[in-house]
C-alpha positions in Angstrom: 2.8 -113.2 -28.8 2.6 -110.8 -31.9 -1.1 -111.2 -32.2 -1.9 -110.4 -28.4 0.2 -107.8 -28.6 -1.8 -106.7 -32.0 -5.1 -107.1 -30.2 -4.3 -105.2 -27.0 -3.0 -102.3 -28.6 -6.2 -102.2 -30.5 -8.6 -102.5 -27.3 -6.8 -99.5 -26.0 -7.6 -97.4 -29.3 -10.9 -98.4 -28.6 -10.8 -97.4 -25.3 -9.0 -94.2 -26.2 -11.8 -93.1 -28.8 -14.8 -94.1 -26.0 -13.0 -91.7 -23.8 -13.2 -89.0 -26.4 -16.6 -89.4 -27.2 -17.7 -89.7 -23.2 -15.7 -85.9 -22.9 -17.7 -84.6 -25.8 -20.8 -85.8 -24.5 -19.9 -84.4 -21.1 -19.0 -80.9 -22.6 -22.1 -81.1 -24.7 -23.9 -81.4 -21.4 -22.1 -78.5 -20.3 -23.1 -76.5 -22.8 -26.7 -77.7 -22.5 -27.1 -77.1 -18.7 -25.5 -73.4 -19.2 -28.0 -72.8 -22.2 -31.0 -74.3 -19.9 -29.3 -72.2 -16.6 -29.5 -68.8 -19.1 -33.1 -69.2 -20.2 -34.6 -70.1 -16.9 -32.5 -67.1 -15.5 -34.2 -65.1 -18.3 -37.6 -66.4 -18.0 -37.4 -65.4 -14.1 -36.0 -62.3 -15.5 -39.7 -61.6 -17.8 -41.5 -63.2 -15.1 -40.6 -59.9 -12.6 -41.7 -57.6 -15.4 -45.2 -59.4 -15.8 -43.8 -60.9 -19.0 -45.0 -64.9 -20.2 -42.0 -66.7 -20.6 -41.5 -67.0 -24.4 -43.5 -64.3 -25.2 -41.2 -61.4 -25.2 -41.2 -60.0 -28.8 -45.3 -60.9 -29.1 -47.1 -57.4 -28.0 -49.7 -57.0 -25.3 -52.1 -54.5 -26.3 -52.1 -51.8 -28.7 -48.9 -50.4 -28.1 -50.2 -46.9 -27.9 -48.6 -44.8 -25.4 -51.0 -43.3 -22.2 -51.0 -39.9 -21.3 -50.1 -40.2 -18.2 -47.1 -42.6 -19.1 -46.2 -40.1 -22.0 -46.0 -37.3 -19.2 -43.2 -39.2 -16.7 -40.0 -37.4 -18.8 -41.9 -33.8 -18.1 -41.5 -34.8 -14.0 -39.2 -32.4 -11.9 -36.5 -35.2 -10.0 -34.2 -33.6 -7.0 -30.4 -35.1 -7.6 -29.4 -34.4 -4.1 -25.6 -34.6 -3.3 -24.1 -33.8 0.4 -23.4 -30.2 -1.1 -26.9 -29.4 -2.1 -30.0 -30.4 -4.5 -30.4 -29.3 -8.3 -34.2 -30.0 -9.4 -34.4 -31.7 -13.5 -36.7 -33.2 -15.6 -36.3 -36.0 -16.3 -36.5 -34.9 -19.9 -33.3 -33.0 -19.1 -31.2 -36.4 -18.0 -32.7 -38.6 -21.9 -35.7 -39.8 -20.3 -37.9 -41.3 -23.0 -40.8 -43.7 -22.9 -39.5 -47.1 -24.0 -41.5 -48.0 -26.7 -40.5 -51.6 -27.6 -41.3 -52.5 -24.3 -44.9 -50.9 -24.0 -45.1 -53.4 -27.0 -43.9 -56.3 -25.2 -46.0 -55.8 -21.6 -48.6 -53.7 -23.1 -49.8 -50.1 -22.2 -50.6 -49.0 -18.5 -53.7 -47.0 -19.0 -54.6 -46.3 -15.0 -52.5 -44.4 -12.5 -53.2 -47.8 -10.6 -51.5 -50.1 -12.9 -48.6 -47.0 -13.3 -48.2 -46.9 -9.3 -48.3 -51.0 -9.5 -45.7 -51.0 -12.1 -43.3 -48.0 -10.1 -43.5 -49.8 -6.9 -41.9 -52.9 -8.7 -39.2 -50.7 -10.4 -40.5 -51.7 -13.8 -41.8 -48.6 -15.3 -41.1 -49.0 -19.2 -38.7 -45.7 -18.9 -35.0 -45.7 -20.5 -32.2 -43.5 -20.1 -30.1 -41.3 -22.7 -26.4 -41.9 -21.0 -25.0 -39.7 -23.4 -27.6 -37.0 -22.3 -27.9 -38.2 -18.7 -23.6 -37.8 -18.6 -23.6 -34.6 -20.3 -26.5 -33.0 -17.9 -24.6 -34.7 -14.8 -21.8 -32.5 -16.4 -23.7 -29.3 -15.7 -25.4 -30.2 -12.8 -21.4 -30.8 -11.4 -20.4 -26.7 -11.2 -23.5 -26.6 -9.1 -23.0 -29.1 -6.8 -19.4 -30.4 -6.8 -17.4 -29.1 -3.7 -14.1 -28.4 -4.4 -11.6 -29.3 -1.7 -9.0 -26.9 0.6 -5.5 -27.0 0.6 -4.2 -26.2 3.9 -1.9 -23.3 4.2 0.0 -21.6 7.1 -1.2 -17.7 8.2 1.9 -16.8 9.5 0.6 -13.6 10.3 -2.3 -15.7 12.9 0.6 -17.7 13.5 -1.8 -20.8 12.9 -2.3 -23.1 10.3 -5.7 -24.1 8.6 -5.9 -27.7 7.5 -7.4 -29.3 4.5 -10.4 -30.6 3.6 -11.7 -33.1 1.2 -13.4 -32.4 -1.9 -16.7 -33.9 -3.2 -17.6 -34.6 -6.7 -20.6 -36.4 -8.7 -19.2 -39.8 -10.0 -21.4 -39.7 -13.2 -20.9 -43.6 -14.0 -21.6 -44.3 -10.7 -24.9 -42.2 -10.8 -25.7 -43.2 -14.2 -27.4 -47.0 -12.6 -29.0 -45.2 -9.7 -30.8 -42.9 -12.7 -32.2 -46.0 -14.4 -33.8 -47.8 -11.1 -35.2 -44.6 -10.5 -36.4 -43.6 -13.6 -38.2 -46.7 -13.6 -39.8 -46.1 -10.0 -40.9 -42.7 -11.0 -38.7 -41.4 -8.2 -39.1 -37.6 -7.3 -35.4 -37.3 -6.4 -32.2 -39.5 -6.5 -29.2 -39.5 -4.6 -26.2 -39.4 -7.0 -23.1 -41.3 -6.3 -20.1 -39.2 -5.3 -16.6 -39.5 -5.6 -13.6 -37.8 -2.7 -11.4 -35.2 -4.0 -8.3 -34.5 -2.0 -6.5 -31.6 -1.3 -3.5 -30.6 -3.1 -1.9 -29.8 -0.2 -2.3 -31.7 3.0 -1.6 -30.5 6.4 0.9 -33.3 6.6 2.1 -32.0 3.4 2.9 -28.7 5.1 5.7 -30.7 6.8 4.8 -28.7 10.3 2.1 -28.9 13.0 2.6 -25.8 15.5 3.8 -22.3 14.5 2.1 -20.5 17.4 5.3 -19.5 19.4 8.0 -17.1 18.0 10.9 -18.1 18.8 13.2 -15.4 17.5 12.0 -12.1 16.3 14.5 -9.5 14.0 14.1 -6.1 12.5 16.0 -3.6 10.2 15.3 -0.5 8.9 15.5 1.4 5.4 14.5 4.2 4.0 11.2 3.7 1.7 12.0 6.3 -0.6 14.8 4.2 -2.3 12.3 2.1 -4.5 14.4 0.6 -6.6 16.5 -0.9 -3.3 13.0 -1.5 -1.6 12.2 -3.7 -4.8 14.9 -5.6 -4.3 14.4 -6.6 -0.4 10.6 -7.5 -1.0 11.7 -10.0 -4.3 14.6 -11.7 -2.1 12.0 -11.9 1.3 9.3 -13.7 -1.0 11.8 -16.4 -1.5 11.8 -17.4 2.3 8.6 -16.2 3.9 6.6 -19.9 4.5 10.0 -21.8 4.0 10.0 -24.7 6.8 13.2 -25.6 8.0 12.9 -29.7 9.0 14.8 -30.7 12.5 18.6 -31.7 11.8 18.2 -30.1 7.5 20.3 -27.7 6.7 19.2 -24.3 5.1 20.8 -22.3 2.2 20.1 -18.7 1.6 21.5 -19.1 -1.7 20.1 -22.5 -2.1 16.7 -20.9 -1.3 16.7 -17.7 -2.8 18.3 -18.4 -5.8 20.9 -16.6 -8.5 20.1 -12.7 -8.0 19.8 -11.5 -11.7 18.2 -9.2 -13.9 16.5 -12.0 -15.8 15.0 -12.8 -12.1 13.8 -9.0 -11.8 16.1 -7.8 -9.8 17.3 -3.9 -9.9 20.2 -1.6 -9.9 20.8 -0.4 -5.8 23.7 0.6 -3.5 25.9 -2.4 -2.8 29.1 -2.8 -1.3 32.0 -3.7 -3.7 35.6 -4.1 -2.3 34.8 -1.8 0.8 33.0 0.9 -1.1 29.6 1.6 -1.7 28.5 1.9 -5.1 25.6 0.9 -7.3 25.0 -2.6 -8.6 22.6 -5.2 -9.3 20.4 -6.9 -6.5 21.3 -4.2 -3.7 19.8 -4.6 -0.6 19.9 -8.2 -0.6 22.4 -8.4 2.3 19.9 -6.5 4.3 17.6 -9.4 4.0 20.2 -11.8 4.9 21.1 -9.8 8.0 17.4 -9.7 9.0 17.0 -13.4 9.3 20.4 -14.0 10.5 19.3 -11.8 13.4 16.0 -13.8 13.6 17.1 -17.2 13.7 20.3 -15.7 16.3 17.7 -15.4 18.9 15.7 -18.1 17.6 18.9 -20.9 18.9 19.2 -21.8 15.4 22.9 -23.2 14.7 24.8 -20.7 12.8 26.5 -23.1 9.9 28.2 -20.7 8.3 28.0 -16.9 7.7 30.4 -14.1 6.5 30.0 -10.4 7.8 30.1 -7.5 5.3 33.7 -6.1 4.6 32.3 -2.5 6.2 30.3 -2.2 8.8 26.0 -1.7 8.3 24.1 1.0 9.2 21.0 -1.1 9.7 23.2 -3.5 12.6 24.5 -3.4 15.2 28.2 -4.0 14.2 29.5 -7.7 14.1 25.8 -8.7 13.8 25.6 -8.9 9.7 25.7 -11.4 7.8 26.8 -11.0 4.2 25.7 -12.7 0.8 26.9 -13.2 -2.9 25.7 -15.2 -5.3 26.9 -18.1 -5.5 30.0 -18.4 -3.3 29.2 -16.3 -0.3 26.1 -18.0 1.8 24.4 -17.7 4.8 23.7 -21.5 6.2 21.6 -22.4 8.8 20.3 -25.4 10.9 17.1 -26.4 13.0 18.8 -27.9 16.2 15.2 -29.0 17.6 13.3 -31.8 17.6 10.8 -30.1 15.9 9.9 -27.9 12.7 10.0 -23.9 12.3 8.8 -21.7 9.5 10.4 -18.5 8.3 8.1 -15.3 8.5 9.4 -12.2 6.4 7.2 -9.2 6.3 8.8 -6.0 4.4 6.9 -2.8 4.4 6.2 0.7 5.5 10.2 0.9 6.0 10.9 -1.8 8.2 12.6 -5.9 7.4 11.0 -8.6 9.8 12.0 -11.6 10.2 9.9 -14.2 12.7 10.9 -17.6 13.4 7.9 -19.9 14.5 7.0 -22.8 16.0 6.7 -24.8 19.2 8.1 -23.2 21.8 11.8 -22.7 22.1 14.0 -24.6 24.8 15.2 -21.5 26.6 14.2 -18.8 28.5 16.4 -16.0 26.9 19.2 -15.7 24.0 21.4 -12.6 23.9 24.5 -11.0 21.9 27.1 -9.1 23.1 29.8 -8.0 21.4 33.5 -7.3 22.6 35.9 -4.7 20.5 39.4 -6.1 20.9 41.0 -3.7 18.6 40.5 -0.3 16.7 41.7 0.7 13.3 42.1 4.3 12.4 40.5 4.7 8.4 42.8 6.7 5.9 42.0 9.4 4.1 42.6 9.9 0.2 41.9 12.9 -1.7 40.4 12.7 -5.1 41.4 15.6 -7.5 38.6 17.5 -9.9 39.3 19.4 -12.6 35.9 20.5 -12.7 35.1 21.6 -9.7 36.6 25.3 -8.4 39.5 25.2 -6.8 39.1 25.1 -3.4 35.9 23.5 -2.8 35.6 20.1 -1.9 33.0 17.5 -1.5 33.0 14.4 0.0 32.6 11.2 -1.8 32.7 8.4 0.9 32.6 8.7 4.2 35.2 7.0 6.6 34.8 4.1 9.2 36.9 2.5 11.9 38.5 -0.9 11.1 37.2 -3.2 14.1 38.6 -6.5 15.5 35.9 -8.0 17.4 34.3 -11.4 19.4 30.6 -11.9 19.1 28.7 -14.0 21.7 25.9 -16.1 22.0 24.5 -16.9 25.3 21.9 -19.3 26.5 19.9 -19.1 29.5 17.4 -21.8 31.5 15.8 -20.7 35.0 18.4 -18.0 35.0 21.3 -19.9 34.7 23.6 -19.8 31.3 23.2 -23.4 29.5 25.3 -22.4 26.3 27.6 -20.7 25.0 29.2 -19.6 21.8 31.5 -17.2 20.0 33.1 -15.9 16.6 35.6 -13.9 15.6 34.5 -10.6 13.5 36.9 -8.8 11.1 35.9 -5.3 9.8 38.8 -3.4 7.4 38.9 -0.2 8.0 36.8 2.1 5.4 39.2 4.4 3.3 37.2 8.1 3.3 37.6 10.2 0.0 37.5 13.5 -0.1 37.1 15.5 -3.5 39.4 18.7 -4.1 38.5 21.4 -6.7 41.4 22.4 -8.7 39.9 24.6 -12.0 40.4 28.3 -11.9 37.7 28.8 -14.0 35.1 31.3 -13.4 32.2 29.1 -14.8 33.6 26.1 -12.7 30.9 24.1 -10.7 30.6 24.3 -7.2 29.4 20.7 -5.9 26.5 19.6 -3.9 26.8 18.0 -0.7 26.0 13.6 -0.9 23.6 12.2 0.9 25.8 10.0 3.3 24.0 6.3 3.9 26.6 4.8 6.1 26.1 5.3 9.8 29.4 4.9 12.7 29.1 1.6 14.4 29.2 3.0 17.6 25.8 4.8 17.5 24.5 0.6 17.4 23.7 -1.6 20.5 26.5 -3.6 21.9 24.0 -6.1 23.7 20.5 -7.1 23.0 18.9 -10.1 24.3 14.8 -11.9 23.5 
């Protein structure tokens, strides 16, 4: 039992080592049929050129280049691109006459046996891919068309879309050189590549701003530069601005901290119901303007606050007051589709339009109801340097106002919606300035220029 068991473990070590050696031989055979597969391949591959097989580093002839070989790199070639053509030589893209293979196939000496040798793509002509890249490089500013970023002209009140850019793919062109070069090719088409726009009409996040659907405008006096500075910064920040159906809109959030590190200036602001000087004045104005706008507009009024006084440049109870970063003015696109902001300030006047598809309704108005009137108080400011008698007046008084704004809808005449709020003005405390110096040299003052305005002189209704 020992020995069989001896002997049978000994057969299959045999077999074990026959199996080895038949996979070796069948790898070897592997390897031979791929070596035999390569070599036929290349001997089809010399056959093409004209070659003998196995004679490919014997030469064939004298190896002395022809003339009219030596010329080829002196041709002109046309690389042609959808954008245009840029005429080379082919000199300029490393062209050179292959030498060792005019050594291999011998030297064409006839314009026969040159045309024979072009029609079959086999003209013994190399290419430079450093050169050929770095003229490709040039040729590029000529020929490369750069592509268009849509934008909206809100001022058309259309929108332009993008279009694709075109480059040269210079590794892609690079192969289509070579089979060229070597058919003596008067021009190539070079491979190009797509560019896209930055900015895609898509991208804009709107498709229609032909219709306006609420239009405001303010007025201000263009000699107050500093003030005029400050309306044209804070109305850059919101002209183009798309508001998305159902996304809620921030003036703050949009416009941003009103600084002196932002470039804003010193102007007339109102400060606890008086108006003084301070930084970013006039931004309320451009608040006001686009509350007006987007009022008539049917945007949803989110939330706004009205100035503690009343504006000369409203009607009264149709301001709408900012601060950084506490007081906003927040708005919301109740359609189904988008609408861009349009702020144009110049020549003394705010405009706000809001654009888009067209609005729901036929007409939007405001009224306005004064439920209550509050006589301003007068104080009187004492001056020691101004003659006694003579007085001047430093701020001019207004009315304190309780009042109801409205909203009103309309569709084929009839009123669809309605809304109101409830506007507070304080009334304005007016201070007068008394002269009280007996001195002879004592200063007589100059009337102020007053730029407050009585709420009453400003519509009570206005409708679009």
């Amino acid at each position: 039992m020992i020995r069989t068991s001896v002997m049978s473990r000994q057969k299959q070590r045999g077999a074990v080592i026959l199996g080895l050696a038949g996979g070796m031989l069948v790898v070897a055979g592997g390897f031979a049929g791929t070596y035999y597969t390569v070599t036929a391949r290349h001997e089809a591959h010399a056959a093409t050129r004209g070659d003998e097989v196995g004679a490919a580093v014997e030469p064939k002839g004298d190896g002395k280049v022809s003339a009219a070989l030596a010329a080829i790199p002196a041709q002109k070639v046309d690389l042609k691109t959808a954008s245009g053509t840029v005429s080379v030589t082919w000199a300029d893209l490393g062209a050179t006459v292959d030498a060792d293979e005019v050594a291999r196939a011998g030297t064409p000496q006839t314009a026969a046996e040159l045309t024979a040798l072009a029609q079959r793509g086999a003209l013994p002509i190399r290419i430079d891919m450093g050169k050929a890249t770095a003229k490709l490089a040039e040729v590029r500013a000529k020929l490369d068309r750069a592509p268009v970023d849509a934008y909206l002209d809100l001022e058309a009140r259309a929108i332009h879309p993008d279009a694709m850019g075109r480059g040269i793919d210079a590794w892609g062109s690079l192969p289509r050189l070579e089979a060229a070069a070597r058919q003596g090719a008067a021009s190539v088409e070079l491979a190009e590549v797509q560019i896209p726009a930055s900015i895609t009409q898509q991208g804009l996040g709107i498709d229609d701003i032909s219709n306006v659907l609420g239009t405001y405008t303010t007025h201000f006096p263009p000699s107050d530069r500093d003030r005029n500075f400050n309306l044209k910064l804070a109305a850059s920040k919101l002209n183009g601005v798309v508001l998305k159906p159902g996304v809620e809109f921030s003036f703050n959030g949009t416009v941003g901290e009103r600084s002196e590190k932002e470039g804003y200036k010193i102007a007339h602001v109102i400060t606890a119901g008086e108006m003084v000087d301070g930084l970013a004045g006039g931004t309320c104005q451009i608040s006001t303007t686009l509350f007006g706008a987007s009022f008539f507009a049917g945007l949803d009024i989110v939330k706004t606050s009205n100035h503690s006084r009343p504006s000369a440049y409203t009607p009264l109870g149709f301001d709408a007051t900012v601060v950084w970063p506490d007081t906003d003015l927040k708005l919301k696109n109740p359609y189904e589709f988008p609408v861009v902001i349009h702020y144009r300030v110049a020549n003394g006047e705010a405009v706000v339009e809001v654009l888009g598809k067209k609005r729901p309704y036929d007409k939007v108005t405001f009224e306005r109801y004064v439920l209550q009137e509050d006589p301003f108080p007068t104080e009187e400011r004492l001056d020691d340097t101004i003659a006694e008698g003579q007085t001047s007046l430093d701020q001019q008084g207004l009315d304190g106002f309780q009042i109801t704004r409205v909203r009103r809808f309309f569709k084929d005449n009839k009123q669809v919606k309605e809304e109101k709020w409830s506007v507070t003005y304080k009334p304005v405390t007016e201070y007068v300035r008394r002269g009280t110096s007996t001195a002879p040299d004592a200063k007589t003052p100059t009337p102020r220029e007053q730029h407050e305005m009585h709420p009453e002189q400003t519509a009570s209704t206005m409708s679009q």
